[in-house]
C-alpha positions in Angstrom: 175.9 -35.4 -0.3 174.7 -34.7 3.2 176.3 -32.8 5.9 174.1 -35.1 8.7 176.3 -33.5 12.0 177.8 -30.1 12.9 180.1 -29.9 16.5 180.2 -26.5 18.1 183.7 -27.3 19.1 184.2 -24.4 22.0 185.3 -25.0 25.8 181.9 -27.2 25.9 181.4 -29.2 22.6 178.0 -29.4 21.2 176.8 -31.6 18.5 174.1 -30.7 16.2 172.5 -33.4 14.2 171.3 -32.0 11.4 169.8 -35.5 9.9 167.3 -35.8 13.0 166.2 -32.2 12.7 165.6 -32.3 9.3 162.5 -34.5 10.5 161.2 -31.4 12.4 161.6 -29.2 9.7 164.7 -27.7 9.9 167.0 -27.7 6.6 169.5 -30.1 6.0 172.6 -28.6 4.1 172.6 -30.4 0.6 175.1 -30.8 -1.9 174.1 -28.7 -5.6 175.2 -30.6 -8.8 178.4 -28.7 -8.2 179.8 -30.4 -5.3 178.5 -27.4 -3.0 176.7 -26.6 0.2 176.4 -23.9 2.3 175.9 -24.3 6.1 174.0 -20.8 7.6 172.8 -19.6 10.7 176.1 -20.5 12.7 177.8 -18.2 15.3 180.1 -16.0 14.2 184.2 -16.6 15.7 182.9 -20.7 16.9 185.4 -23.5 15.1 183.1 -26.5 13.8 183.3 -29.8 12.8 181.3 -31.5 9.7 179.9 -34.7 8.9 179.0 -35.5 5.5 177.0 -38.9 4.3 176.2 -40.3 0.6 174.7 -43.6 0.3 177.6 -44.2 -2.7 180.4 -43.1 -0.1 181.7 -43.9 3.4 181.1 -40.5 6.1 183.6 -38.4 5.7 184.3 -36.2 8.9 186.5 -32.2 8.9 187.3 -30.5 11.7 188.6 -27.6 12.8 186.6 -25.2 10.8 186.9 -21.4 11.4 183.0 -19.9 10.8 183.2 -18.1 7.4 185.3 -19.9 5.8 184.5 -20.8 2.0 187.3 -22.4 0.4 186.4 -26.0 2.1 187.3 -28.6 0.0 186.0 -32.2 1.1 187.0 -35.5 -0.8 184.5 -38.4 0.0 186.0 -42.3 -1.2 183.6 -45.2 -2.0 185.0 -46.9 0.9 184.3 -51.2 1.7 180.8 -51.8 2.3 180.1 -53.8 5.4 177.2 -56.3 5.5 176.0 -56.8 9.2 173.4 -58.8 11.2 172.9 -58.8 15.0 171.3 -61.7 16.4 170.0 -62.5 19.9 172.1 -64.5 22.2 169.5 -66.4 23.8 167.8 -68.3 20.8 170.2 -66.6 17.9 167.4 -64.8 16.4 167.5 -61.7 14.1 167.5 -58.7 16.2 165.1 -55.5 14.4 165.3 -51.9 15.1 168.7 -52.3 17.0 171.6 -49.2 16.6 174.7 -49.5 15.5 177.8 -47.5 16.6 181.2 -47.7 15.3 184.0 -45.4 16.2 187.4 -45.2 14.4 190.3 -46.5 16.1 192.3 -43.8 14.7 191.8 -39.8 15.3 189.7 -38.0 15.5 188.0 -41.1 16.2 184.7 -40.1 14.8 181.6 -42.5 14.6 179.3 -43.6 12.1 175.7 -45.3 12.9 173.4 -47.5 11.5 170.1 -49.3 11.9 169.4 -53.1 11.7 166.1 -53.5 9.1 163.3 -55.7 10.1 165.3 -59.3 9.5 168.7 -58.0 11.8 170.7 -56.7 9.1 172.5 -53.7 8.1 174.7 -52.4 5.3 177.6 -49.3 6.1 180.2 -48.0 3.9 183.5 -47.6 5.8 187.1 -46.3 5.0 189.8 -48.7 5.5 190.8 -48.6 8.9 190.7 -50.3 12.4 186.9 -49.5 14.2 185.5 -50.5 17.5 182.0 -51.5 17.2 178.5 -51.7 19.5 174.8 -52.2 19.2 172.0 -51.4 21.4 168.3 -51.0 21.8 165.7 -50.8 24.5 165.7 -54.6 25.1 168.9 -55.6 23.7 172.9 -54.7 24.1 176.6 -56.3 22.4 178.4 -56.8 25.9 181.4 -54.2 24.8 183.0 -52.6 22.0 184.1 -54.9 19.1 187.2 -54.7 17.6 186.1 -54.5 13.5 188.9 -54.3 10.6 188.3 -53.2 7.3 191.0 -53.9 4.9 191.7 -51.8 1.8 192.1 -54.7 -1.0 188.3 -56.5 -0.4 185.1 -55.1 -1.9 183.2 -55.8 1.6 183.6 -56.9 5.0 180.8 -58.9 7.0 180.0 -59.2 10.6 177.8 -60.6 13.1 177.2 -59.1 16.4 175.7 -60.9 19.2 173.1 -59.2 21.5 171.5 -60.0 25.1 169.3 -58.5 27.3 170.0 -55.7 29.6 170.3 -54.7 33.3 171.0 -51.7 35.2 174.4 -51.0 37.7 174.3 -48.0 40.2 176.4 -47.1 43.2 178.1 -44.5 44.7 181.5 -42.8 45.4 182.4 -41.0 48.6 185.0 -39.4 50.6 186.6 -41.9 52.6 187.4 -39.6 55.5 184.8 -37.1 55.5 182.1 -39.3 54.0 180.9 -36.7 51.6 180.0 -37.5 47.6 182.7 -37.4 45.0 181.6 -35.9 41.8 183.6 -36.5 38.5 184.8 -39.9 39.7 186.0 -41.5 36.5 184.6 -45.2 36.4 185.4 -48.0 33.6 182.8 -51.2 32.9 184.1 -54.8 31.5 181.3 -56.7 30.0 182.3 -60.4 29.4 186.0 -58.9 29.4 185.3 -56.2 26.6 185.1 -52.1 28.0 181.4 -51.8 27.6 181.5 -48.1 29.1 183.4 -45.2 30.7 181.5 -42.8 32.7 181.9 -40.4 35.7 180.0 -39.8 38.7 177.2 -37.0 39.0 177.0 -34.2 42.1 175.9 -36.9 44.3 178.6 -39.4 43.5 176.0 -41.6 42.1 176.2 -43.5 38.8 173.8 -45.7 36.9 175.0 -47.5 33.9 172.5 -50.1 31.5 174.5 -53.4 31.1 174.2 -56.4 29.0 173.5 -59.7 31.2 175.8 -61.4 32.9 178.8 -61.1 34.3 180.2 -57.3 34.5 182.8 -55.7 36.3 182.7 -51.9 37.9 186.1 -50.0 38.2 186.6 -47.2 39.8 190.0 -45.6 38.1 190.2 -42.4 39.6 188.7 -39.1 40.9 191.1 -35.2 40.7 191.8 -34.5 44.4 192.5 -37.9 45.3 194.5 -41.0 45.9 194.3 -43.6 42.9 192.0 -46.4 44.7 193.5 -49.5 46.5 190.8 -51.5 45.6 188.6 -50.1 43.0 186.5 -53.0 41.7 183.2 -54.7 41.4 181.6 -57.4 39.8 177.8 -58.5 39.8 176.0 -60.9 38.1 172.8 -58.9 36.2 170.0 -60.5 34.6 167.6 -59.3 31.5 165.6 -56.1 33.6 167.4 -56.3 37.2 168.9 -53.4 38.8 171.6 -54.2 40.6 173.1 -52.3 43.7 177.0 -51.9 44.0 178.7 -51.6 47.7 179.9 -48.3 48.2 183.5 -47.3 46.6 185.8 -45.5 48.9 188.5 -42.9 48.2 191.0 -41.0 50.3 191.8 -37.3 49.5 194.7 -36.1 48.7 196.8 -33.6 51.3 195.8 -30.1 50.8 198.6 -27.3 51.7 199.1 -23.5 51.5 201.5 -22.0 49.4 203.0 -18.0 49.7 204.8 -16.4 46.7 207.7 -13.7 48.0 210.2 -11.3 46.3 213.4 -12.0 46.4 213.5 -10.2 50.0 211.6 -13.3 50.9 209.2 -11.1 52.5 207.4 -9.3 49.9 204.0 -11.4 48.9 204.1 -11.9 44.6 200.4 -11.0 43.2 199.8 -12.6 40.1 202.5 -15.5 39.9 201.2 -18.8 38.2 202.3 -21.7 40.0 202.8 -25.1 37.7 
């Protein structure tokens, strides 16, 4: 068995994966014909999180992991194997080369990937359980996540996903009184009705998202410091390679005010008081 992923999981989460660096040399942590593994060089005091992968087990994914600890005891299951193809939408033609993301429903809502072979397909094992599924590749792109179940009493599940070319969306978010950019702007895309993405804008209150082809729809949900927006949507028609420019999206800011902490005196200013 594999451990394939580590998460530094501090104030800023960082994921490790330890399959792709393997490739470059790096160790993978490997299970010994004991069941064990040993996962060095981490930083002392961090919490992790571990993914382990066997081609005779569905990922398995532990969280919560104090550095130093050696009494972890992981229990992998056989899981149902899916059997999946993705095809193109224009001429339904297998579609090579194309990844696969599926993310549990439930938490901790991790995600397992896969790779279509050279004739579209690919095989996964999977716990029983409720996933939402995507693929993408350079060219291609499903419209949204996919709702996938995987019941507990059948030996395999099989699914076909449905791919079409891709565009580009960008636009912006400003102050609606002063004018200026609005970072951290939290925006949701519907592709062909299904959440395709959620992102937030950058220090210039820009945003680019790729896009299957289409009909999609922009909404802007909401931004800290501000009113929730009055009318927060977009929609644009994208074709396979287009970049598409989105009108402007608007919000007002909130009312700022001062506020003074005093003694019972109700002169007295309060250092240190934390106001909820």
């Amino acid at each position: 068995a594999r451990v394939t992923r580590l998460a530094l999981l501090g104030p800023d989460k960082v994921g490790i994966p330890l399959a792709k660096l393997h490739t470059l040399g790096y160790p993978e942590p490997v299970t010994d014909d004991q069941g064990r593994f040993t996962v060095e060089n981490l930083p002392a005091g961090e919490t992790v999180a571990l993914k382990i992968g066997h081609p005779d087990y569905a990922q398995e994914a532990v969280s919560d992991l104090a550095v130093g600890t050696r009494d972890i005891r992981i229990t992998l299951y056989p899981g149902v194997l899916l059997f999946g193809e993705v095809v193109s939408r224009d001429g339904n033609l297998p579609v090579a080369r194309t990844g696969i993301v599926i993310r549990n429903a439930q938490p901790p809502h991790d995600t397992a990937v896969a790779e279509t072979d050279a004739a579209g397909s690919f095989v996964l094992r999977l716990k029983p359980g409720v996933y939402l599924y995507q693929a993408s590749s350079v060219n291609y792109r499903s419209p949204g996540w996919e709702r996938l179940t995987v019941p507990a009493d059948v030996p395999d599940v099989r699914s076909r996903l449905v791919v079409a070319g891709t565009g580009y969306l960008r636009g912006v978010v400003k102050d609606a009184v002063s004018g200026a950019p609005i970072e951290g702007a939290r925006l949701s895309v519907l592709s062909s009705g299904m959440t395709a993405a959620l992102l937030r804008t950058g220090p210039t209150g820009e945003f680019r998202v790729d896009v299957a082809e289409g009909e999609n729809v922009v909404r802007l949900e909401s931004a800290p410091g501000y009113y929730p927006p009055a009318a927060g949507t977009a929609r644009a028609s994208v074709k396979s390679g287009e970049e598409v420019e989105l009108p402007g999206m608007w919000l007002k800011p909130l009312p700022k005010f001062r506020l003074q902490v005093v003694g019972e005196d109700g002169q007295q200013p309060v250092a240190g008081a934390v106001v909820t």
